[in-house]
C-alpha positions, 0 to 999 in steps of 0.5 A, a space after each residue: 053669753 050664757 055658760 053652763 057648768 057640766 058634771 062628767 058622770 060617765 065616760 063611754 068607750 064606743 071604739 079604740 079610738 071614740 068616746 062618749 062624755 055624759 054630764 049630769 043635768 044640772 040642778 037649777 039651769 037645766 041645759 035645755 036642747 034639740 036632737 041634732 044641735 052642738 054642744 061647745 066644751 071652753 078648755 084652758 089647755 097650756 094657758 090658752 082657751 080653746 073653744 070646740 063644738 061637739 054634737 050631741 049623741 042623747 037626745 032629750 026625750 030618750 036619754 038621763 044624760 047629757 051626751 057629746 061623742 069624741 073622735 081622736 084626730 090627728 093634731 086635735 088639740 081638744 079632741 085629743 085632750 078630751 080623751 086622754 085627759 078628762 075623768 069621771 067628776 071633772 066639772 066642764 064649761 059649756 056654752 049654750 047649745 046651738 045648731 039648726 040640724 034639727 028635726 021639723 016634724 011639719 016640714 017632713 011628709 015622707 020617710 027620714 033619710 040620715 047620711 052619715 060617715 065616720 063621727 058624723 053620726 053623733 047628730 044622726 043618732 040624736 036624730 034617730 033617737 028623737 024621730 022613732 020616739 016622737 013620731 009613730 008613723 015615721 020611717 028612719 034609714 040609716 046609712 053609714 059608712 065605716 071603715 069595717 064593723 069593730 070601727 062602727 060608733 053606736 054600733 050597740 045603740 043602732 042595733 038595739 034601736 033596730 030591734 025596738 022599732 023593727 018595722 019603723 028604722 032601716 041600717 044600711 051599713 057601708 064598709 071600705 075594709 069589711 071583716 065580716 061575711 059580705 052576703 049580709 043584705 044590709 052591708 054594701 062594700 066600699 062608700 056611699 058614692 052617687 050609683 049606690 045612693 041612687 040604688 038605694 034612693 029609687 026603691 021609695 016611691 015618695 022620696 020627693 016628700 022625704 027629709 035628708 040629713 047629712 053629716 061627713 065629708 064633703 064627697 058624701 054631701 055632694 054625692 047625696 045632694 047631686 042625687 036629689 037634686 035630680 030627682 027633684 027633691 025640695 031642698 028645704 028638705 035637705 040638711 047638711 051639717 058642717 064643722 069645717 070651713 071649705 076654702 077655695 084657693 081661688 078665693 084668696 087670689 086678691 088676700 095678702 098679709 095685711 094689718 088689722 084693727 081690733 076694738 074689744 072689751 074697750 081696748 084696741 089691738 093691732 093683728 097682723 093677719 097673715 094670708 091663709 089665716 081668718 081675723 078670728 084664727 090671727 085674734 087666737 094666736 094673739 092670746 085675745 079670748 074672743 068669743 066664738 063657737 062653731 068656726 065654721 060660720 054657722 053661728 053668730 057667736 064671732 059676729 063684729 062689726 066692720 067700722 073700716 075698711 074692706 072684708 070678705 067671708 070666705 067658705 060660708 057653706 049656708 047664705 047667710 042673709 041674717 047679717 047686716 051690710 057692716 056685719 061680718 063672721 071672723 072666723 071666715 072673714 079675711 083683710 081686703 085693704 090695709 086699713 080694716 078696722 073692726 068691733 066685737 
């Protein structure tokens, strides 16, 4: 596993409650990086590893830093502890970024749509920064959804972008609870649900040859996805990007407690797997630093091999067809039987 070792130069407020962490390129192993990928931050917080992906908001061609963006959650371990306690001239280990959020310029003839609501803008922002500065003849829309103006990350970054490429990036702002003037033409009251992404859809007369990229909740990705699904739109052309399991209670009508074999760094463990929770998450609570990076079965960071036993991955939001029979992700994958035994 390659890890970089990043300098906190800057620290960003973007809201009361967001915040943007700029590292210093490093000397000698630049950090090399798509507009769209994560970026995963290794902390040691009261004796234990924590692992967390977090988007980048820079992108490379535009920016002398490099960018993740923190939103405070509640009970984020990380994310809390990014906030409160990281400082200017802290050194910070990272991973290797990742992530295929990315943008395909062969892929692509029509305009770029981004659909984004809350934090989920971070990758959006790489994105746009990437495509109106690579690609001369490319229309952007941004649509995205806030709960009002003083809550809007990047708000200063969007607008500054408008007016450098006045005729290339459309914003379309979204408010659930707006306190400004509601006849501005480019805020529309309440979320992005299905009518007014049809609205908004059906004014482009290419939009089968568009690009969608969409980051935040679930409601927001099958109100888009539904739209474009009717209107015929290729779905190699529709990204998602996802940082948390979707789990189906359905799905764990056949999973009990069960015990599990771990075989890691040449040494055995017995985990008690409770119901509910992953290998990966039993692995965690045991105080076993495994590797593992996105948690949400996007990459292949947690991958182990099934010597035993029976498994199954629950919550994969992309079909994974890069894994073999006997390969399992941990961070998703939960006991059948009572004999699995698994390697990593």
């Amino acid at each position: 596993m390659i890890t970089y070792t990043l300098k906190v130069v800057e620290i960003k407020v973007e809201t009361e409650d967001a915040i943007t962490v700029c590292f210093k390129q490093p000397a000698l192993k630049k950090l090399k990086y798509d507009a769209g990928q994560y970026l995963s931050l290794i902390f040691r917080i009261n004796g234990r590893r924590y692992v967390r992906p977090y988007s980048f908001s820079s992108c490379s061609l535009v920016d002398n830093f490099i960018e993740i963006t923190v939103k405070r959650v509640p009970k984020g371990i990380v994310s809390n502890h990014i906030i409160d306690f990281v400082k200017e001239g802290d050194m910070i280990e990272a991973m290797q970024p990742m992530g295929d959020f990315t943008y395909l310029s062969n892929d692509v003839s029509g305009d770029i749509y981004l659909w984004g609501v809350g934090s989920g803008i971070t990758p959006l922002i790489s994105l746009a920064k990437h495509i109106l500065f690579s690609e001369e003849k490319k229309k952007v829309y941004l649509m995205y959804g806030n709960r009002n103006k003083e809550s809007t990350i990047f708000l200063n970054q969007i607008e500054h972008l408008q007016s450098k490429y006045t005729n290339r990036f459309e914003v379309t702002h979204f408010h659930t609870r707006p306190t400004i003037r509601l006849d501005n033409p480019n805020l529309i009251q309440g979320r992005i649900d299905e009518h007014k992404v049809g609205i908004i859809i059906n004014q482009n007369n290419n939009i089968k040859g568009s690009a969608h990229y969409i980051c935040g909740p679930a409601g927001l990705k099958e109100s888009v996805k539904k739209v474009l699904s009717e209107l015929n739109v290729d779905k190699e052309n529709i990204y998602s990007e996802d940082f948390e399991l979707v789990r189906d209670p359905k799905d764990f009508s056949n999973i009990h407690t069960q015990k599990v074999k771990l075989k890691f760094n040449y040494k055995e463990f017995d985990l008690e797997v409770i119901k509910g929770k992953s290998i990966l998450e039993a692995a965690l609570d045991a105080n076993l630093e495994l590797p593992y990076s996105c948690q949400t079965g996007n990459c292949n960071t947690c991958k182990a091999i099934r010597l035993d036993g029976d498994l199954k991955m629950i919550g994969l939001v992309k079909e994974r067809t890069d894994l073999k029979s006997d390969e399992y992700l941990l961070c998703c994958s939960y006991p059948l039987s009572g004999n699995v035994c698994v390697e990593i």
